[in-house]
N, CA, C and O atoms as a GROMACS GRO file, in nm:
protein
  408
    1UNK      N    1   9.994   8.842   5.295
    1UNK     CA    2   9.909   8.726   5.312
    1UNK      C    3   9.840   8.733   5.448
    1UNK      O    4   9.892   8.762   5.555
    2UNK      N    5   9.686   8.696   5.418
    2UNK     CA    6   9.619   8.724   5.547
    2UNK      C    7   9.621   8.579   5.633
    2UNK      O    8   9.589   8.470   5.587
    3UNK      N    9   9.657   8.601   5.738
    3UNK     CA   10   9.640   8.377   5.799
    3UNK      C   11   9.513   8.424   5.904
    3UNK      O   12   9.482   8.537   5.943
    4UNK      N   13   9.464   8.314   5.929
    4UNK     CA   14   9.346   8.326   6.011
    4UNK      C   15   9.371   8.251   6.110
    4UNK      O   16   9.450   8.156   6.105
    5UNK      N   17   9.289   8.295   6.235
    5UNK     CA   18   9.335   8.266   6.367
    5UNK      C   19   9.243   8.146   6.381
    5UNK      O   20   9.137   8.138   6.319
    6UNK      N   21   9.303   8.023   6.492
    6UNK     CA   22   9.238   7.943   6.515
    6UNK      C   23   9.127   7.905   6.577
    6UNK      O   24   9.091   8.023   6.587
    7UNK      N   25   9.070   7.868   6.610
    7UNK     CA   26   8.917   7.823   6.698
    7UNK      C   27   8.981   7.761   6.765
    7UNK      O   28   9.056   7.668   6.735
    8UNK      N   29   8.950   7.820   6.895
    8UNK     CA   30   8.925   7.706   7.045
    8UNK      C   31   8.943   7.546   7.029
    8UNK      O   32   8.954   7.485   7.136
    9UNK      N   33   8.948   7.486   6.939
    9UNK     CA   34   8.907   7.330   6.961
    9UNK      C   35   9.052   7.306   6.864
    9UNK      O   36   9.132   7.215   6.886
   10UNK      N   37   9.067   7.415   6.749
   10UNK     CA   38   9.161   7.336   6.676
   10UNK      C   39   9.268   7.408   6.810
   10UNK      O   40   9.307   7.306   6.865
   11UNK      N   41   9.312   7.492   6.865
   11UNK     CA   42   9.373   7.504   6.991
   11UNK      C   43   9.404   7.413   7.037
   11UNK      O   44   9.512   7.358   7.018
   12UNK      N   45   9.300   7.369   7.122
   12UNK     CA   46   9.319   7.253   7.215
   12UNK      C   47   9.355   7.103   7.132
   12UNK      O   48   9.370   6.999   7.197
   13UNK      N   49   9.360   7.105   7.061
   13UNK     CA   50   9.419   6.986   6.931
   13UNK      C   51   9.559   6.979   6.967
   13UNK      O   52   9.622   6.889   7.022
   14UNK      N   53   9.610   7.144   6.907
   14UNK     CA   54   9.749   7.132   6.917
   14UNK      C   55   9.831   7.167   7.022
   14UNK      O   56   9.952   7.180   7.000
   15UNK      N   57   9.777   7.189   7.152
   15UNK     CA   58   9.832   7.222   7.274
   15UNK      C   59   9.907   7.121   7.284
   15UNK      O   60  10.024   7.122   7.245
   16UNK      N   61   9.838   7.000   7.351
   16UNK     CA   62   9.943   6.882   7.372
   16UNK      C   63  10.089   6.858   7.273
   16UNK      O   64  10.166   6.778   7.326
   17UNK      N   65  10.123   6.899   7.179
   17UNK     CA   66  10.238   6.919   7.063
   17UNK      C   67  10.283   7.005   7.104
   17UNK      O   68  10.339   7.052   7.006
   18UNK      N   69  10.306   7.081   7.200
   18UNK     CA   70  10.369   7.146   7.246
   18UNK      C   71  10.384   7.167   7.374
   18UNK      O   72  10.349   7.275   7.422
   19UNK      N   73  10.453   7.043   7.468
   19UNK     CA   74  10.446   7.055   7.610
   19UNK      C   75  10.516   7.145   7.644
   19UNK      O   76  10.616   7.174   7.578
   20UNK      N   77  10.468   7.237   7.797
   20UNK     CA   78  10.548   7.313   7.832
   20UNK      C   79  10.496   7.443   7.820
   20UNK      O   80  10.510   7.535   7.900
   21UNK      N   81  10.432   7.443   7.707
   21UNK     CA   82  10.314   7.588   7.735
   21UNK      C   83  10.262   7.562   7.732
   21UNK      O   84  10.222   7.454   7.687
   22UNK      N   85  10.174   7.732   7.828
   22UNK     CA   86  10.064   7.679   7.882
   22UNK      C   87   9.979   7.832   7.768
   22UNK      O   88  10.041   7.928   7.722
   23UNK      N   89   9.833   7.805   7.752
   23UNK     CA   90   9.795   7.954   7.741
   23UNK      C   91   9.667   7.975   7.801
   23UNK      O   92   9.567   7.915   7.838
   24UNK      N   93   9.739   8.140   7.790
   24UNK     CA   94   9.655   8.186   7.892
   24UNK      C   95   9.641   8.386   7.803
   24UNK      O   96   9.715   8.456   7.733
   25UNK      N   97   9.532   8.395   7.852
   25UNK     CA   98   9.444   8.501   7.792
   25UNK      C   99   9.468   8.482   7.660
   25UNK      O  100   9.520   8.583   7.612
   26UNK      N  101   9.448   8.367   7.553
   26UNK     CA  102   9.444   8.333   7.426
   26UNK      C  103   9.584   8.320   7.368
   26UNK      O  104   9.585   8.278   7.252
   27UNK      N  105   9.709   8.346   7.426
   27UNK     CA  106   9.856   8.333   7.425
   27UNK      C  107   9.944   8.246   7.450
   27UNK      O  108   9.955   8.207   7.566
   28UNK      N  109  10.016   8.200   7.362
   28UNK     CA  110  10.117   8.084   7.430
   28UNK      C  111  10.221   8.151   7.545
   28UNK      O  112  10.282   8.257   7.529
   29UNK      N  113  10.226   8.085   7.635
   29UNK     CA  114  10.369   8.128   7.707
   29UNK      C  115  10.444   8.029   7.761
   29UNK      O  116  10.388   7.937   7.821
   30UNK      N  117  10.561   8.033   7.750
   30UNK     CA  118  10.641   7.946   7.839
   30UNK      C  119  10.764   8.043   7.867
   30UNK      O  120  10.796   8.151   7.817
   31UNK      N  121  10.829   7.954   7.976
   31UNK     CA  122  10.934   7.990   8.044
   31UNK      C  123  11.064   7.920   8.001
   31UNK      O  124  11.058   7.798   7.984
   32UNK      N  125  11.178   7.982   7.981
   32UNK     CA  126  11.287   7.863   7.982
   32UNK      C  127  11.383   7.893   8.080
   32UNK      O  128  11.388   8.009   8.123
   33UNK      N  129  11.468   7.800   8.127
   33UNK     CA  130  11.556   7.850   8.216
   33UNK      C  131  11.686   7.781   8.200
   33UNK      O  132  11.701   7.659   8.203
   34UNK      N  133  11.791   7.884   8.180
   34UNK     CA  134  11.913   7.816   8.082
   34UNK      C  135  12.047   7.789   8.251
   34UNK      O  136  12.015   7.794   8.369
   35UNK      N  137  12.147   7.769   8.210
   35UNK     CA  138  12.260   7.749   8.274
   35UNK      C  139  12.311   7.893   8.278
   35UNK      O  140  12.274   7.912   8.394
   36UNK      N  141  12.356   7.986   8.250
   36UNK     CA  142  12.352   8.104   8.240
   36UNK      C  143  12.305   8.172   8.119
   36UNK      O  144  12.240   8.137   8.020
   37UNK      N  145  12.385   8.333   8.176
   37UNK     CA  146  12.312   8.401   8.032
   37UNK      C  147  12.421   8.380   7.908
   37UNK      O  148  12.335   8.384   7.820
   38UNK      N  149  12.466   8.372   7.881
   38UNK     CA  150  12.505   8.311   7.738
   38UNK      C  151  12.461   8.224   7.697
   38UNK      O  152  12.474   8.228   7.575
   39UNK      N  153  12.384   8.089   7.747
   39UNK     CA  154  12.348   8.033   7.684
   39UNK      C  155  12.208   8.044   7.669
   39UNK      O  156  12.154   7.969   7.587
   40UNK      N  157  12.120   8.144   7.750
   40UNK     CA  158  11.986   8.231   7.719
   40UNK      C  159  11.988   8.311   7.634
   40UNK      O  160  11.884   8.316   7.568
   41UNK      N  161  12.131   8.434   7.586
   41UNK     CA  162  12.150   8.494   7.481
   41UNK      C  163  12.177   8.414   7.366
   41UNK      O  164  12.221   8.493   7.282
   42UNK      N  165  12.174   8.298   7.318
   42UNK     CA  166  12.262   8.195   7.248
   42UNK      C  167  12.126   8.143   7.165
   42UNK      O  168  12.110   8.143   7.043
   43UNK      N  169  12.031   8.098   7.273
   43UNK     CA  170  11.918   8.078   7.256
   43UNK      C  171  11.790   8.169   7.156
   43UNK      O  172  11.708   8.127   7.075
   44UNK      N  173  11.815   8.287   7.197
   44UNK     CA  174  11.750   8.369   7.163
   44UNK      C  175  11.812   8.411   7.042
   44UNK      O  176  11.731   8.453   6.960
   45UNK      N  177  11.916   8.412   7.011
   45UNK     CA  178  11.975   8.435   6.897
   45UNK      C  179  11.946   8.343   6.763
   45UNK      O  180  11.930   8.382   6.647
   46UNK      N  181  11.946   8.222   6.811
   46UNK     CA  182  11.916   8.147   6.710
   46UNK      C  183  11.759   8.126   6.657
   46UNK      O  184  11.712   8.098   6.546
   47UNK      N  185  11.690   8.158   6.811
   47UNK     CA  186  11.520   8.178   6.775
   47UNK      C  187  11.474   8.284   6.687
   47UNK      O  188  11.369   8.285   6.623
   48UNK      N  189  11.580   8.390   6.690
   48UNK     CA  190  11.520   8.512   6.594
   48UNK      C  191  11.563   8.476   6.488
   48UNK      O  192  11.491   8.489   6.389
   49UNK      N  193  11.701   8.417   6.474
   49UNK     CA  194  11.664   8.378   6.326
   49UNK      C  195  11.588   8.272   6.284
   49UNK      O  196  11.610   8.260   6.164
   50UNK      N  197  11.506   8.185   6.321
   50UNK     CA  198  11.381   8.116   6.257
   50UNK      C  199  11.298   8.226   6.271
   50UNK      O  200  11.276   8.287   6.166
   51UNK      N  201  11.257   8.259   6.352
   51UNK     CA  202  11.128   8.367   6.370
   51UNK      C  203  11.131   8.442   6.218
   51UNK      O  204  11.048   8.443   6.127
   52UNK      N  205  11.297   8.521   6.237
   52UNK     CA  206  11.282   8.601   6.107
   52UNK      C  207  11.263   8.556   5.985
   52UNK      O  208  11.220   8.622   5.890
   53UNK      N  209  11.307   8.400   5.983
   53UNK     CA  210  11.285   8.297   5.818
   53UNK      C  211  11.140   8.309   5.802
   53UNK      O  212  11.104   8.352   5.692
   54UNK      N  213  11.004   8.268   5.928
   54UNK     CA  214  10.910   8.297   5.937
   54UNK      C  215  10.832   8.368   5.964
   54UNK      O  216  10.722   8.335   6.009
   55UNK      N  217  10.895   8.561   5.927
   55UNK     CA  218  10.830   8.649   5.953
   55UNK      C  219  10.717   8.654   6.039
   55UNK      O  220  10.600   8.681   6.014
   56UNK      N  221  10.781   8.620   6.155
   56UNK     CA  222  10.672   8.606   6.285
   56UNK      C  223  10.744   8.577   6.413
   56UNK      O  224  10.794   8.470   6.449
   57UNK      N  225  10.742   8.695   6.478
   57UNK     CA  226  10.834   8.722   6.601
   57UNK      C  227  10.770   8.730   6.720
   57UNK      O  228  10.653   8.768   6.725
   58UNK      N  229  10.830   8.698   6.818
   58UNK     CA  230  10.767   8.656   6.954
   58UNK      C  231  10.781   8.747   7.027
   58UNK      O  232  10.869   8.827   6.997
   59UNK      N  233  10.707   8.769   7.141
   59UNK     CA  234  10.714   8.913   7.248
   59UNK      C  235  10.787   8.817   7.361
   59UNK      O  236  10.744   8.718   7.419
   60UNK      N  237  10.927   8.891   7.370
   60UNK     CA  238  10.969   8.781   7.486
   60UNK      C  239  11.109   8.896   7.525
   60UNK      O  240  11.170   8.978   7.457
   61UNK      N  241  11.122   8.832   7.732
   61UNK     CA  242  11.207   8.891   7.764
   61UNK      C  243  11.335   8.814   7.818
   61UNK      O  244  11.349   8.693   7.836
   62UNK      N  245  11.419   8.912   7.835
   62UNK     CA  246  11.550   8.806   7.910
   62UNK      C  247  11.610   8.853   8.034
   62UNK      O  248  11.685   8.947   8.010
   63UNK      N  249  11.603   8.815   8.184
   63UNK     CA  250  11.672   8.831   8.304
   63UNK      C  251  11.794   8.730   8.266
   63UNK      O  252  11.757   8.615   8.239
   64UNK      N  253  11.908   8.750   8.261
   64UNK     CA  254  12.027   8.689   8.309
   64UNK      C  255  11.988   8.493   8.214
   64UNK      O  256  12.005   8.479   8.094
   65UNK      N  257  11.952   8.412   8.279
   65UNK     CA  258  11.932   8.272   8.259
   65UNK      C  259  11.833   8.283   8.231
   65UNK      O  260  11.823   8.198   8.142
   66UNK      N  261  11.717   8.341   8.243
   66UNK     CA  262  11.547   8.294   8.202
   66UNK      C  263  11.528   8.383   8.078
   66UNK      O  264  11.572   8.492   8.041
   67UNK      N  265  11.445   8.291   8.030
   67UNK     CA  266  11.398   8.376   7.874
   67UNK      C  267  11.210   8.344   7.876
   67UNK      O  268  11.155   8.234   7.886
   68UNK      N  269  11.154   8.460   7.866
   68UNK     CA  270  11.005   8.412   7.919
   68UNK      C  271  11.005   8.496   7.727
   68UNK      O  272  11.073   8.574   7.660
   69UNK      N  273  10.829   8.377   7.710
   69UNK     CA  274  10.826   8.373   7.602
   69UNK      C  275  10.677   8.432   7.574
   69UNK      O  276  10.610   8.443   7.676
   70UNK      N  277  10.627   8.464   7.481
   70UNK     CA  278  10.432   8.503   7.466
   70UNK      C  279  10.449   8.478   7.300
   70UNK      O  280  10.531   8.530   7.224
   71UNK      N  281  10.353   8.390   7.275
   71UNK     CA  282  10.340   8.385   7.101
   71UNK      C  283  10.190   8.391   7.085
   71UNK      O  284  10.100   8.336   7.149
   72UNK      N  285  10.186   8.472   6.984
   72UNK     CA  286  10.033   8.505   6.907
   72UNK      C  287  10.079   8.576   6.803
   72UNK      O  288  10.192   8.622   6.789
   73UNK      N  289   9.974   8.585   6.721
   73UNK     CA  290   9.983   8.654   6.574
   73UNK      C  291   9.902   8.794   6.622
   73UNK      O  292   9.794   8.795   6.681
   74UNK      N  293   9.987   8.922   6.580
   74UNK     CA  294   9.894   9.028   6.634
   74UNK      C  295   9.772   9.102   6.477
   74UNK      O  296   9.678   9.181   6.486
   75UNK      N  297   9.840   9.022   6.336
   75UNK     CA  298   9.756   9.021   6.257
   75UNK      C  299   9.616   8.920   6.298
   75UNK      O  300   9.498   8.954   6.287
   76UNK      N  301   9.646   8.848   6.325
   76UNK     CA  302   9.483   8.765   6.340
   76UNK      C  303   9.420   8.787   6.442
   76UNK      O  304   9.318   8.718   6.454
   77UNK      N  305   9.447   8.879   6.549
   77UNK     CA  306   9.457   8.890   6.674
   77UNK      C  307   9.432   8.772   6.747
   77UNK      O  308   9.330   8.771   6.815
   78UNK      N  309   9.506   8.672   6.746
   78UNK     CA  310   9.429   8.507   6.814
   78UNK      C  311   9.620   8.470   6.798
   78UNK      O  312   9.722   8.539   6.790
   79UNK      N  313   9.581   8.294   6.798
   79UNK     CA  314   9.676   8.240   6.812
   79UNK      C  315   9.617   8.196   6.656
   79UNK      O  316   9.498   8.190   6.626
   80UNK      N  317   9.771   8.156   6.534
   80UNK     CA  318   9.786   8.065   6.450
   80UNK      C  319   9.845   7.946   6.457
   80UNK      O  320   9.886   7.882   6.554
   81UNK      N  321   9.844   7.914   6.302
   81UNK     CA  322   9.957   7.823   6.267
   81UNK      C  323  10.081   7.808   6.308
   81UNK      O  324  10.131   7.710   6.363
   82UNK      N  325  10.140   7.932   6.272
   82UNK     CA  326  10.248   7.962   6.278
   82UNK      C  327  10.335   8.023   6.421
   82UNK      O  328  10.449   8.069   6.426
   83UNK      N  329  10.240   8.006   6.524
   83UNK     CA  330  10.264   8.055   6.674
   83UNK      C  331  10.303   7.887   6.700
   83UNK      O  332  10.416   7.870   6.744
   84UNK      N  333  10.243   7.798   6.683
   84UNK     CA  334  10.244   7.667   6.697
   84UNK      C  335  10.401   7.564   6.611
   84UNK      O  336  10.445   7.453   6.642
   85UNK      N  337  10.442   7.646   6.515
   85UNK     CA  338  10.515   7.643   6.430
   85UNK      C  339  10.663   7.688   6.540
   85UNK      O  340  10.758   7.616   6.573
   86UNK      N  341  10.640   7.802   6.568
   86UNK     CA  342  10.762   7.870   6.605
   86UNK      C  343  10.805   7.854   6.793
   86UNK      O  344  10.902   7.899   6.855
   87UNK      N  345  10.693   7.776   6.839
   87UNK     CA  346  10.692   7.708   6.997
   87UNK      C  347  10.772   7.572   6.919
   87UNK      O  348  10.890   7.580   6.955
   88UNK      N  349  10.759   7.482   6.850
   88UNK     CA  350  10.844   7.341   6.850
   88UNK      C  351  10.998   7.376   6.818
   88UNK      O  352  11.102   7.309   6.828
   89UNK      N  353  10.972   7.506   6.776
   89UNK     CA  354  11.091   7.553   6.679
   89UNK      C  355  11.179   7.571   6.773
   89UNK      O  356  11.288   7.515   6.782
   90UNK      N  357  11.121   7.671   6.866
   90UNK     CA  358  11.241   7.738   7.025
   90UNK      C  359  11.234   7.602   7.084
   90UNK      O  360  11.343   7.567   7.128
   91UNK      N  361  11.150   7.525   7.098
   91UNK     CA  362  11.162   7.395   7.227
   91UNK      C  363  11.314   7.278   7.136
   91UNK      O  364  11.409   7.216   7.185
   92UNK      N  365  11.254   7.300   6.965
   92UNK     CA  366  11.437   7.222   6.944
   92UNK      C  367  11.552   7.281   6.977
   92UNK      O  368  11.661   7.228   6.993
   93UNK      N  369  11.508   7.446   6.993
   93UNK     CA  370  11.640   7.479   6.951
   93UNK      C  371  11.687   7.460   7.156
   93UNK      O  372  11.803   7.427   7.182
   94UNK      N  373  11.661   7.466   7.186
   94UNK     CA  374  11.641   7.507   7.362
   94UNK      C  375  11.711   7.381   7.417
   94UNK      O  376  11.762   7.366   7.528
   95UNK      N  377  11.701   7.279   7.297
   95UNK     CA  378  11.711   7.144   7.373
   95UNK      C  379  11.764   7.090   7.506
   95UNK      O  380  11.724   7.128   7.616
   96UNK      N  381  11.872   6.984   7.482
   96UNK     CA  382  11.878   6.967   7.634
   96UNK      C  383  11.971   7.042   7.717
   96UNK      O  384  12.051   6.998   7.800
   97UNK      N  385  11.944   7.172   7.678
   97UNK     CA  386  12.039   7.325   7.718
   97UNK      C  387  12.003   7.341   7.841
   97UNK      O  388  12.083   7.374   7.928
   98UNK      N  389  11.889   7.322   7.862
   98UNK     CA  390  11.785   7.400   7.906
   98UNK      C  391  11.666   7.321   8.061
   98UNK      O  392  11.606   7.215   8.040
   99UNK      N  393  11.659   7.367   8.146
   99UNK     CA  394  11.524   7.337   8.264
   99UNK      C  395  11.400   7.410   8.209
   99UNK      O  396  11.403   7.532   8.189
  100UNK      N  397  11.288   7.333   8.184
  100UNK     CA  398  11.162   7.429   8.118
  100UNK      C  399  11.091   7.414   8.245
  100UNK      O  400  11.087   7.327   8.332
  101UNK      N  401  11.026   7.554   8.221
  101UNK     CA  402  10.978   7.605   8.358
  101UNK      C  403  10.820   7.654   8.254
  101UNK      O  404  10.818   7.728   8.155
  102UNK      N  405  10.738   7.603   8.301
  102UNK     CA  406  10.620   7.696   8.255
  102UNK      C  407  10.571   7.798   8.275
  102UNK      O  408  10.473   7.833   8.209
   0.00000   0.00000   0.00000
C-alpha cells in the first residue's frame, strides 16, 4: 500500500497534537529522558512493538537514559499519517516515566 506524504499545512494542523516535537528538515524529532536505562530500554521495547503492529519504524538512538527519536515515512519521502500516529503512541507509552526534552 502506497500512503502519501503530507503538505505543509496539513503538517502544521497536526503539530500541535503532538507536543514535544519539534520538526525540523521535514522530520519529527523528539527527545526523551528516562530515570535510567532500563526504563529507556523498557520504553523502547514496547515502542517497537506498536511500530511493528504498524509496520512503520522509527530511526532512533539510545545513550544510557535518553532515547532521541526521528519519524518520517522513507516510502513517501515526507512525513505521514502514520509518523503522527506512532509520536502519540511513544508519548503514551513514555508517560509519566519520563522528563521530555525536545
Amino acid at each position: 500500500m502506497v500512503i502519501a506524504a503530507l503538505d505543509s499545512d496539513e503538517i502544521s494542523r497536526r503539530l500541535p497534537g503532538v507536543p514535544g516535537w519539534v520538526l525540523r528538515d521535514g522530520r519529527l524529532h523528539r527527545s526523551y529522558l528516562f530515570a535510567d536505562f532500563v526504563d529507556a530500554f523498557g520504553f523502547m521495547t514496547r515502542a517497537a512493538l506498536v511500530a511493528e503492529r504498524l509496520n512503520h519504524h522509527p530511526d532512533w538512538s539510545n545513550v544510557w537514559n535518553r532515547v532521541e527519536v526521528v519519524l518520517h515515512t522513507h516510502d513517501a519521502n515526507g512525513l505521514t499519517a502514520l509518523d503522527f500516529e506512532l509520536a502519540c503512541a511513544m508519548d503514551r507509552l513514555a508517560g509519566a516515566h519520563v522528563s521530555r526534552g525536545g
